[in-house]
C-alpha positions as CSV (number, residue, x, y, z in Angstrom):
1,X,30.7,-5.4,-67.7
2,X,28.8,-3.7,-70.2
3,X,30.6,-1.3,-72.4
4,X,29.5,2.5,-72.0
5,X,27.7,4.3,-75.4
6,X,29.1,7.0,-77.0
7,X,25.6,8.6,-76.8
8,X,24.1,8.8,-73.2
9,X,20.8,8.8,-72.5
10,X,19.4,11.5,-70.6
11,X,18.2,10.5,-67.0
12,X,14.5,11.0,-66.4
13,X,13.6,13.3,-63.6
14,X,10.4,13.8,-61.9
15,X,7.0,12.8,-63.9
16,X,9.2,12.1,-67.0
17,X,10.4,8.7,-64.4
18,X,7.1,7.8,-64.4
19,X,5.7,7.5,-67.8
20,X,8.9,6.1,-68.7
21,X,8.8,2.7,-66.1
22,X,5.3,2.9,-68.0
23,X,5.9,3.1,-71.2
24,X,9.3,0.2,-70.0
25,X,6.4,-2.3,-68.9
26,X,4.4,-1.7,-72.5
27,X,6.9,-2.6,-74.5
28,X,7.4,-6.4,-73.4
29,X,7.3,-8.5,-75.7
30,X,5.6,-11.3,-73.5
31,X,2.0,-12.0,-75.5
32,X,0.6,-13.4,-71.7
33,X,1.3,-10.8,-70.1
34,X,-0.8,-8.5,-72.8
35,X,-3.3,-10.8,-72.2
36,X,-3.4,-11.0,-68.6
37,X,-3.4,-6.9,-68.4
38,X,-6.4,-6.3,-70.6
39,X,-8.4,-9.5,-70.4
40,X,-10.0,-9.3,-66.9
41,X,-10.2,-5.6,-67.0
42,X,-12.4,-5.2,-69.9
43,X,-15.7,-6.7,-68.3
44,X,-14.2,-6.0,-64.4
45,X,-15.0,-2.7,-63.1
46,X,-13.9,-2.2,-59.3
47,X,-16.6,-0.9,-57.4
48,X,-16.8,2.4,-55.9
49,X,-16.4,2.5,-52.2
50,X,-16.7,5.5,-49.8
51,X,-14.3,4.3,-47.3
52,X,-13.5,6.8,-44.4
53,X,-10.2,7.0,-42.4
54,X,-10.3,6.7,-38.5
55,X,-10.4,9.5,-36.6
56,X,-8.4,9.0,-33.8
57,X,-8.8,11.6,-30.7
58,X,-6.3,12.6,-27.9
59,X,-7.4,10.8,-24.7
60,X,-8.2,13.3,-22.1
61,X,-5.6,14.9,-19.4
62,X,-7.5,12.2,-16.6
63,X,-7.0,10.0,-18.5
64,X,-3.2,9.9,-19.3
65,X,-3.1,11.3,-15.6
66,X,-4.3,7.9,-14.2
67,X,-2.2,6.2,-16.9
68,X,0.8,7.7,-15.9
69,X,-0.1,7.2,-11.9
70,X,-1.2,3.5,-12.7
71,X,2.6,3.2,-13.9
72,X,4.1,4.9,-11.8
73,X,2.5,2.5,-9.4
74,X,3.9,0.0,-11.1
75,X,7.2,0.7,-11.2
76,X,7.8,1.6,-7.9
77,X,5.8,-1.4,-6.7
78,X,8.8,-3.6,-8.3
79,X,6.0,-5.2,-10.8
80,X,9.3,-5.8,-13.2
81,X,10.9,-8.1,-10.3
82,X,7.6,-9.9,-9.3
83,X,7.0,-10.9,-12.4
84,X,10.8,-12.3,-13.3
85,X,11.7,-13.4,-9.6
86,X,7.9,-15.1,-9.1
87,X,8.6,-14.3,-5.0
88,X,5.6,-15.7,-2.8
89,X,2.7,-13.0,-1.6
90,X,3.5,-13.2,2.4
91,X,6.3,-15.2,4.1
92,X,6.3,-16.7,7.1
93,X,8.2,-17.4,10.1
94,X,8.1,-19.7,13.1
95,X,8.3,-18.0,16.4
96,X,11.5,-19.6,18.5
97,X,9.1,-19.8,21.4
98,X,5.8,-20.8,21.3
99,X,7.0,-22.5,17.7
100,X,3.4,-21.1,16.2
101,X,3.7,-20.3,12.4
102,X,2.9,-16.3,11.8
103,X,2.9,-14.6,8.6
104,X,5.4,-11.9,7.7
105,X,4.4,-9.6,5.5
106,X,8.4,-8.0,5.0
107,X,11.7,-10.2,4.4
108,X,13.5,-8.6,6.6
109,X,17.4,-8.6,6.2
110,X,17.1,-8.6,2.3
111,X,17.4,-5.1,0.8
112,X,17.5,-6.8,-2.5
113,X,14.6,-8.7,-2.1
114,X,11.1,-8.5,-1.1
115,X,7.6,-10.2,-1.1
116,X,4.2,-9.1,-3.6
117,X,2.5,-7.4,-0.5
118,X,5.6,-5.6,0.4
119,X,6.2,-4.0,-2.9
120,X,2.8,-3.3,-3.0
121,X,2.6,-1.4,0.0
122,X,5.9,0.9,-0.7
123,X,4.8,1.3,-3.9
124,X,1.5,2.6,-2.6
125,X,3.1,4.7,0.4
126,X,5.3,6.3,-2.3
127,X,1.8,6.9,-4.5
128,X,0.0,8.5,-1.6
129,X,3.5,11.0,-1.3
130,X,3.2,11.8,-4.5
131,X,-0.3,12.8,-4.4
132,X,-0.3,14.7,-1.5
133,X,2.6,17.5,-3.6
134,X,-0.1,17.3,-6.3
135,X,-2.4,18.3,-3.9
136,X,0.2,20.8,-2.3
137,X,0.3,22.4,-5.8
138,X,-3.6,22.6,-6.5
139,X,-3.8,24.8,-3.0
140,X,-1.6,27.3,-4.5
141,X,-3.7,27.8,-7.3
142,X,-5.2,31.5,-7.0
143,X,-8.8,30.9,-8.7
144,X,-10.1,28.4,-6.3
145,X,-11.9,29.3,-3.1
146,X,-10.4,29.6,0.1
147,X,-12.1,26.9,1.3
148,X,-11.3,24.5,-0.9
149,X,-7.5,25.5,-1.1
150,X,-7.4,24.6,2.4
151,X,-8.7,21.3,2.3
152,X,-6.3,21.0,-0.3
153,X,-3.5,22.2,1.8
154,X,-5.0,20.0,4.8
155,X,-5.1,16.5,2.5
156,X,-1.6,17.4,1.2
157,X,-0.2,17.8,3.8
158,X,-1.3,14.7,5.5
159,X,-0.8,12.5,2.3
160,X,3.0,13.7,2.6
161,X,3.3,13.1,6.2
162,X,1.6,9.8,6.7
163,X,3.5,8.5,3.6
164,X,7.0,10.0,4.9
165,X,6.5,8.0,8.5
166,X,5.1,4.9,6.8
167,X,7.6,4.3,4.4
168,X,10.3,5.0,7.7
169,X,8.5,2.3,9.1
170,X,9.0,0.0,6.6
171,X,12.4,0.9,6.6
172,X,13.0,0.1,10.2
173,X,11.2,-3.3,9.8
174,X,13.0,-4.1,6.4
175,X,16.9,-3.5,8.0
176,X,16.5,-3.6,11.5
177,X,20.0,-1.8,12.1
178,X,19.0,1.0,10.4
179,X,18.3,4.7,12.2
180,X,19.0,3.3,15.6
């Protein structure tokens, strides 16, 4: 360890740092790297260049209104488990009596499992819910005619309705025992 001086130095604060690590790299003693310093930069010149920074914009309320829709979509689809699980698109079953193959489009029995279409369809069942109380909420608004704030109302509504009795349906076909 190196012994401490009697005299300290003063520590360098703010622009005093700077011309200091300066005036540090000066004073080597190495002749190449002189050399190499000056040399190319007495006939180089760099050139002048008007380069302008990207402006970059918010994206519009659409916009990151379908974005977070298409996502939302996504989610509730179970994307996440189609892509790790790789589960077929339809199954099928054979029927016990006339032994034909038919497609099933839900795997029934298996809450923690399910096929591309079914997701799918849930997924888009909860969508169309969630769009009909967007819907709900522009017919309150107090600035738009009366007609159109009952159309409003009228495709709200049914959104929420159709959407409540599908997804029951898919409820009843994916666990057979349940609300009996």
């Amino acid at each position: 360890m190196r012994p401490k001086s009697d005299n300290p130095q003063p520590q360098a604060t703010g622009n005093s740092s700077a011309s200091s690590l300066s005036s540090a790299t000066t004073n080597s003693i190495d002749p190449i790297y002189h050399i190499l310093r000056i040399l190319p930069f007495s006939f180089l010149r760099p050139p002048r260049l008007r380069l302008k920074l990207p402006s970059l914009s918010l994206p519009s309320p659409n916009l990151v209104f379908a974005f977070v829709l298409l996502t939302y979509f996504m989610v509730v689809s179970g994307i996440v488990y189609d892509i790790i699980v790789e589960p077929p698109g339809i199954g099928s079953m054979q029927d016990p009596y006339t032994g034909a193959v038919r497609p099933v489009v839900f795997m029934s029995g298996r809450v923690n499992g399910q096929y591309i279409i079914e997701g799918l369809s849930s997924g888009f069942m909860f969508l169309l819910g969630g769009i009909g109380i967007i819907l709900l909420d522009l017919a309150l608004d107090r600035n738009r005619p009366r007609t159109v704030k009952s159309s409003y109302a009228a495709a709200g509504i049914s959104s929420v309705v159709l959407a409540y009795v599908m997804s029951m349906l898919f409820v009843r076909i994916k666990i057979p025992a349940y609300l009996r």
